[in-house]
N, C-alpha and C positions, 0 to 999 in steps of 0.2 A: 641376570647372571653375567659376571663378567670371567674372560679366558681369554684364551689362545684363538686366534680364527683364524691362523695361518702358520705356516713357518717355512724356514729356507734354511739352505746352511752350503758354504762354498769351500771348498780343498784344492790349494793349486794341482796344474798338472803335475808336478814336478817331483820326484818323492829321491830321498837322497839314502843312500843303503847304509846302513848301520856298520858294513864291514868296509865302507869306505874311512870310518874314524876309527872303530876301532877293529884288530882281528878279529874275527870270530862273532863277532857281535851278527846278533840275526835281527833281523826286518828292515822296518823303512820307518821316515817318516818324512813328514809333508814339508816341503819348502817352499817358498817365494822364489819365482824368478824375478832379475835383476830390477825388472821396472814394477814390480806390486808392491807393496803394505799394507799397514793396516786399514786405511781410507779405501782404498781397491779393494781388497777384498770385502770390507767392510758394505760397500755399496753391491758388488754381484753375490752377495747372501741377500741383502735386503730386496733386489730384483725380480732374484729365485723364488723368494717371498711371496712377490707383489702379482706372481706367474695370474694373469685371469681376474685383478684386482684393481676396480676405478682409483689410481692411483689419486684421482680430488678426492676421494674420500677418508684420507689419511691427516690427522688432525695434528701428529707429532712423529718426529723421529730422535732417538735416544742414543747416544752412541757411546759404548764402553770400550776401553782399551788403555792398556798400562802401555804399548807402543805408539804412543801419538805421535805424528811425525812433528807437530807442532808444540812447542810449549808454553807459547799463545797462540791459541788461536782456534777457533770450532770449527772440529772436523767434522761435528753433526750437519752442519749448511752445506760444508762441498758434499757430504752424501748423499743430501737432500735435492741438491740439484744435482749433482749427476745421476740419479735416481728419477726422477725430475717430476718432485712433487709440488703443489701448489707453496708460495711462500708466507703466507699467513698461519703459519702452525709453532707451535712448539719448537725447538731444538737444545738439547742439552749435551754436551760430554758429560763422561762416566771415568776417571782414572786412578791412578794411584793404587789401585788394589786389583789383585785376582777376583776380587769377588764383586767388582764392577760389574761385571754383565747381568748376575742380580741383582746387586742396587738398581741399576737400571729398571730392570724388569718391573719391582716395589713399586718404583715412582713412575713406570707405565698403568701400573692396576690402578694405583691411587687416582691418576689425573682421569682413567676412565669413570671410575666408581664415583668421583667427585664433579664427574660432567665437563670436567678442563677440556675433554677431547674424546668425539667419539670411537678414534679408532688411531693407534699409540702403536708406533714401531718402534720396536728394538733390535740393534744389532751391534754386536761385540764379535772383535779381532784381535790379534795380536801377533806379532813375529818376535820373538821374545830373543837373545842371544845371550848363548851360556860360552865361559871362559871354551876357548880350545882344549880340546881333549881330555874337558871335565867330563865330570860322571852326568852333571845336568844335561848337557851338549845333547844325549843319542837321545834323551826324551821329550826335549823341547820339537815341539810342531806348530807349524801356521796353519792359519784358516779363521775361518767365520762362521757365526752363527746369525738367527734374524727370527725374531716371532713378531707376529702380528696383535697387538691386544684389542678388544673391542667387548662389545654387549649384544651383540645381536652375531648369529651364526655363529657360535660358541664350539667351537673344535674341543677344546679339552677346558672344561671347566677350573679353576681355582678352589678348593675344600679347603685348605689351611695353610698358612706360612707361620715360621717362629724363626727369630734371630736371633745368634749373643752373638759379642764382642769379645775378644782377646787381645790385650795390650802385649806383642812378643816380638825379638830380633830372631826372624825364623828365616825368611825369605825378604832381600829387599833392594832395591840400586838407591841411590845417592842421584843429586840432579848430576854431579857429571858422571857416571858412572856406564859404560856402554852394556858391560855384563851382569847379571843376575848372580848377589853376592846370597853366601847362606852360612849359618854358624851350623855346629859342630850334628850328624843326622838326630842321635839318640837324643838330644834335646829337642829338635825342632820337630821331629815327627812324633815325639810322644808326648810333650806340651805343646805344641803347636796344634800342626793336622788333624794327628786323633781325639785328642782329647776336644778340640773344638768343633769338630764335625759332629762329635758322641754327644756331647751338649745339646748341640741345637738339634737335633735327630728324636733322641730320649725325650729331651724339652716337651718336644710338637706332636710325640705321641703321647706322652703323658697326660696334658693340656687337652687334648682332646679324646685319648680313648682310644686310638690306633696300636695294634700289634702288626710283630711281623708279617704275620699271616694275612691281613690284608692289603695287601698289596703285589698286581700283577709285577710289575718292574720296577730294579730301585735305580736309581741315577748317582753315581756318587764322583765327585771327583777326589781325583787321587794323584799322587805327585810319581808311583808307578805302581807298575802291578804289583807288585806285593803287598804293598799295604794297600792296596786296594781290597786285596782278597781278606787279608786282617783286620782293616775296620767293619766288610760286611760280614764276615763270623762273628765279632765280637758285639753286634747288633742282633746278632739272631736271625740273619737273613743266607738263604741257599746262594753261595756265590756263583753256581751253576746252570739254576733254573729260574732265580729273582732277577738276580740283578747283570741291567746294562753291560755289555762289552763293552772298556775304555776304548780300544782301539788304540793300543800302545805300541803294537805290531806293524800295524799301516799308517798312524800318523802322528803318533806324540801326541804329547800336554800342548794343549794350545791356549794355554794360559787363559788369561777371562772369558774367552769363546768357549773354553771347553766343557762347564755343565750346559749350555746351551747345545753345543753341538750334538754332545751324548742325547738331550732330551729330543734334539729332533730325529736321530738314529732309533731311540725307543718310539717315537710317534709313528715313523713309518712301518713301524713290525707290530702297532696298535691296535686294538681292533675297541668298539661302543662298549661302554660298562669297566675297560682296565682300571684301576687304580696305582698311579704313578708317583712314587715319593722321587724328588731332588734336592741331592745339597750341595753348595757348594762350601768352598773355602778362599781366607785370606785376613788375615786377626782376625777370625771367628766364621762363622758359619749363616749363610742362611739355608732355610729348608720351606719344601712345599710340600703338598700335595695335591696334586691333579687327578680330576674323572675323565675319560674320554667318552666324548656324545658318538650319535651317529652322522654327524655332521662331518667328520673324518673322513669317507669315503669321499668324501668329495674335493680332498686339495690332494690328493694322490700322485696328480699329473706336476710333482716335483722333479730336478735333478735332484734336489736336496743331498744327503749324504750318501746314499748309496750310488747314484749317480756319478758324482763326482768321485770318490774313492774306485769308481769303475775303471775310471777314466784317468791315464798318468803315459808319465816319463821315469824312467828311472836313473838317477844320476852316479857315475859312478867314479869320478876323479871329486877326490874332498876340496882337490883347490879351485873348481868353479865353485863349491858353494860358499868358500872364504869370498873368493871375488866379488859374489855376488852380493855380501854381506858386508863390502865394503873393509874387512877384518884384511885381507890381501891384497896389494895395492895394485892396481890395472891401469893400461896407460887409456889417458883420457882421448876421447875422441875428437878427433881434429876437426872443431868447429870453426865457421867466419863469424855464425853473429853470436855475440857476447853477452848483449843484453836483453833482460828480458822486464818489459814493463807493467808493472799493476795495473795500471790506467787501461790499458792494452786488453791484459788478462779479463778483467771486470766487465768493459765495454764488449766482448766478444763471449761471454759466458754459457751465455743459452746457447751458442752453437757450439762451443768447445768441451763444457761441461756438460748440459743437460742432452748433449749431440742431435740442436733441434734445425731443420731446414725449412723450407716453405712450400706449400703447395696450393698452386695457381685455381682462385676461386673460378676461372673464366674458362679452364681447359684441364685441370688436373692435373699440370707437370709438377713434379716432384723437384726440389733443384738444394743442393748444398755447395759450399754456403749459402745462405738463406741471402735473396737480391728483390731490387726493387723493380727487374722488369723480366715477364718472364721469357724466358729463351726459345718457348714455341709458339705460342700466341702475342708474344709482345705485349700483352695489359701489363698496365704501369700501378704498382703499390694495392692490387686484389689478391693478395697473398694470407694465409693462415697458417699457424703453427705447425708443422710435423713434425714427430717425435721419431728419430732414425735409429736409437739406443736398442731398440728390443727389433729390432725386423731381421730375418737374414738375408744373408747376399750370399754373390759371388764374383769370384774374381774376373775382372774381363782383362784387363793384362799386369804385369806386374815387374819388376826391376831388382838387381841385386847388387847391392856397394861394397868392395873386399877394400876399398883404400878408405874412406871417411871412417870405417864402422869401430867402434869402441872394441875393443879385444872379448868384453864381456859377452858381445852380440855379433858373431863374423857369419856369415855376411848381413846388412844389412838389409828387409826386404819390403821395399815399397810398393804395395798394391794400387789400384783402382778398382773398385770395387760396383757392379750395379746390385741395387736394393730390390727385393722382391717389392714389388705395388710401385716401383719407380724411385729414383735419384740415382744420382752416381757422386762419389767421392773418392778420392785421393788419402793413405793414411799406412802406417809404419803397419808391418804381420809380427807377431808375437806369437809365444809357445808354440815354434813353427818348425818344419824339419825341412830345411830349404830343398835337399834333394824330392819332395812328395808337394812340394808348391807349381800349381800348374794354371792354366788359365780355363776357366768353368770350375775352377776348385770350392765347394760351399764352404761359407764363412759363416762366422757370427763375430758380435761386438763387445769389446769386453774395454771397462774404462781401467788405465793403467798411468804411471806417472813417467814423463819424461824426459827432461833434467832438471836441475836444483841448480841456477840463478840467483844471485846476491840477496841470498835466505829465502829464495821463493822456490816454491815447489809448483812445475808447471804437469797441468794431469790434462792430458786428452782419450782419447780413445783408439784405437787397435782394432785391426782383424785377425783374426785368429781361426783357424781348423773349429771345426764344429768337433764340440768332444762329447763321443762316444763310449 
């Protein structure tokens, strides 16, 4: 039996109020702060994922998003090692479509069912950006999602998928294109969205014998709620008591993450025996259907989505979230050094990406950066691997810059950090409220990007407030 044996799903802190674009407009939704994307968040859903999981056992990582910060280049590897899984595996991007995070998913089952890989991760992000003070703008949201595929400890089994294709100008950008362009709605959402969701929906029950009435929860994505509630009426499903909350209120469309995300939000309200249809969209539709095992109980101990949507900032001036979007111009931060090297970047990876230090086969010390003698025993090159990414800390002192700091981020705040089980490191705080930064403050780590260098995007990692 192949499925799901895991899943994650990440929501920045940060939620931007709806009556900040426009009057009267009610709720929120999720944003990026200045230093994430889609690779960041992309990697702490895959994490969240991984919570209690021999990370060698992971045979591929898959990674879907129409916002790649790169347009060459695989962002599946830097999440693979900032994640920091063995490098003998699989990696593929997923783009071009909203409905990436399924494709994805397809050719997760496949390479399990096919032996490629015993155990196949998926994760899909996006930060999507609509014209200012379009109607797109109040529903677009960030965030990630992350399932784990495998054959053995099967969380939620696979019963059926069906997919069409739809050749349509409904939704699209252009390679230079910053914003998310759409023709006219009455074409795109009744040849487009519904009509291609109803397809492959109808399709996959027909084909197999499914009615509405089987099924505990339905997953659908939807471009908002309205026609969320009209394509699942016009299905025959109770919009009330079947089917998922978008979560259109607290976080927007989060474009190729988003049936993902929804199906991790129905997983954790799951209980053994549900049956779970999801479809997405983007030219066309794929559709599943899922059984949940009793095997469920047991990855519980997620943030996953309810977690994370617990846990927030609310923003409330619309021009930090231009700035942060880059859409607003901010003055650059008065740097000295200029350049940033590959050779550099590459050679130092495992400590800057995978955030691994060393620890002293002859006494235990803990030490980052990773060195060849150790600083309390002095044995010279008895060193092993330590993985500092998932431990928490806390702050033992920490520093604040009101003159270097980029306008986006005032003040600046640089920690020292000790690691519970031992190391100590040096490293920037993020989604941080500098007035509530103190020393013994607990932290956690969260990898983020921080600046862009002659077309390099340089990503390290952060301490951050443990979110609650």
């Amino acid at each position: 039996m192949v499925g799901i044996t895991s899943y994650g799903a990440y929501v920045p802190l940060f939620r931007l109020s709806r009556e900040a674009i426009a009057k009267g407009a009610k709720g929120e939704k999720a944003i990026c702060n200045f230093d994430e994307d889609s690779i960041t968040m992309a990697a702490a859903a895959a994490i969240d994922c991984l919570n209690g999981i021999d990370r060698n056992t992971v045979d591929g990582l898959y990674f879907a998003s129409t916002t790649h910060p790169y347009k060459e280049k695989l962002g599946a590897s830097t999440i693979a090692m900032a994640v920091d899984l063995k490098t003998d595996i699989l990696t593929a991007d997923f783009s071009h479509s909203l409905r990436a995070g399924t494709s994805a998913f397809n050719s997760a089952l496949d390479a399990v069912k096919a032996g490629s890989a015993k155990k196949a991760m998926v994760t899909a992000a996006d930060c999507r950006l609509a014209f200012p003070r379009s109607a797109f703008e109040p529903n677009f949201g960030d965030g990630a999602g992350a399932l784990l595929i495998g054959d053995t400890d099967v969380v939620v089994s696979v019963e059926a998928s069906y997919s069409v294709y739809n050749e349509i100008m409904d939704v699209w950008r252009h390679e230079t294109d910053s914003f998310v362009r759409t023709w006219e709605d009455r074409f795109t959402l009744a040849h487009g969205y519904l009509q291609g969701v109803k397809e492959a929906i109808s399709g996959l029950m027909k084909k197999f014998g499914y009615s509405p009435a089987d099924f505990s929860k339905v997953v659908l994505y939807s471009p908002d709620g309205r026609r969320h509630v009209e394509l699942a009426k016009s299905l025959g499903f109770d919009d009330k008591t079947q089917v998922q909350d978008p979560l259109f209120a607290v976080m927007g469309n989060t474009g190729a993450a988003f049936p993902l995300m929804l199906l991790v939000a129905a997983l954790e309200e799951a209980k053994a025996g549900d049956r779970i249809l999801l479809a997405s969209y983007g030219d066309g539709s794929d559709a599943f259907v899922f059984q949940v095992t009793e095997q469920i109980e047991k990855i519980r101990n997620r943030r996953g989505m309810k977690g994370h949507l617990a846990s927030k900032k609310v923003v409330t001036d619309y021009k930090d979230y231009l700035a942060w979007r880059g859409i607003l111009p901010a003055e650059p931060r008065k740097e000295t050094v200029v350049f940033l090297s590959a050779p550099a970047v590459w050679r130092e990876r495992d400590a800057n990406l995978r955030l691994r230090g060393v620890k002293c086969k002859a006494c235990g010390t803990v030490q980052f950066p990773p060195q060849r003698v150790c600083t309390h025993c002095h044995a010279k090159d008895q060193f092993e691997p330590y993985r500092l990414s998932d431990k928490k800390a806390k702050v033992f002192t920490f520093a604040m810059d009101r003159i270097t700091s980029p306008v986006l981020e005032l003040p600046i705040v640089t920690t020292t950090i000790d690691f519970d089980g031992g190391g100590r490191m040096q490293c920037f705080m993020t989604d941080r409220d500098p007035e509530q930064v103190v020393c013994g403050l607990p932290v956690e780590m969260t990898f983020r990007k921080l600046q862009l260098k002659d077309g390099i995007q340089n990503y390290f990692w952060k301490s951050m407030p443990i979110r609650t």
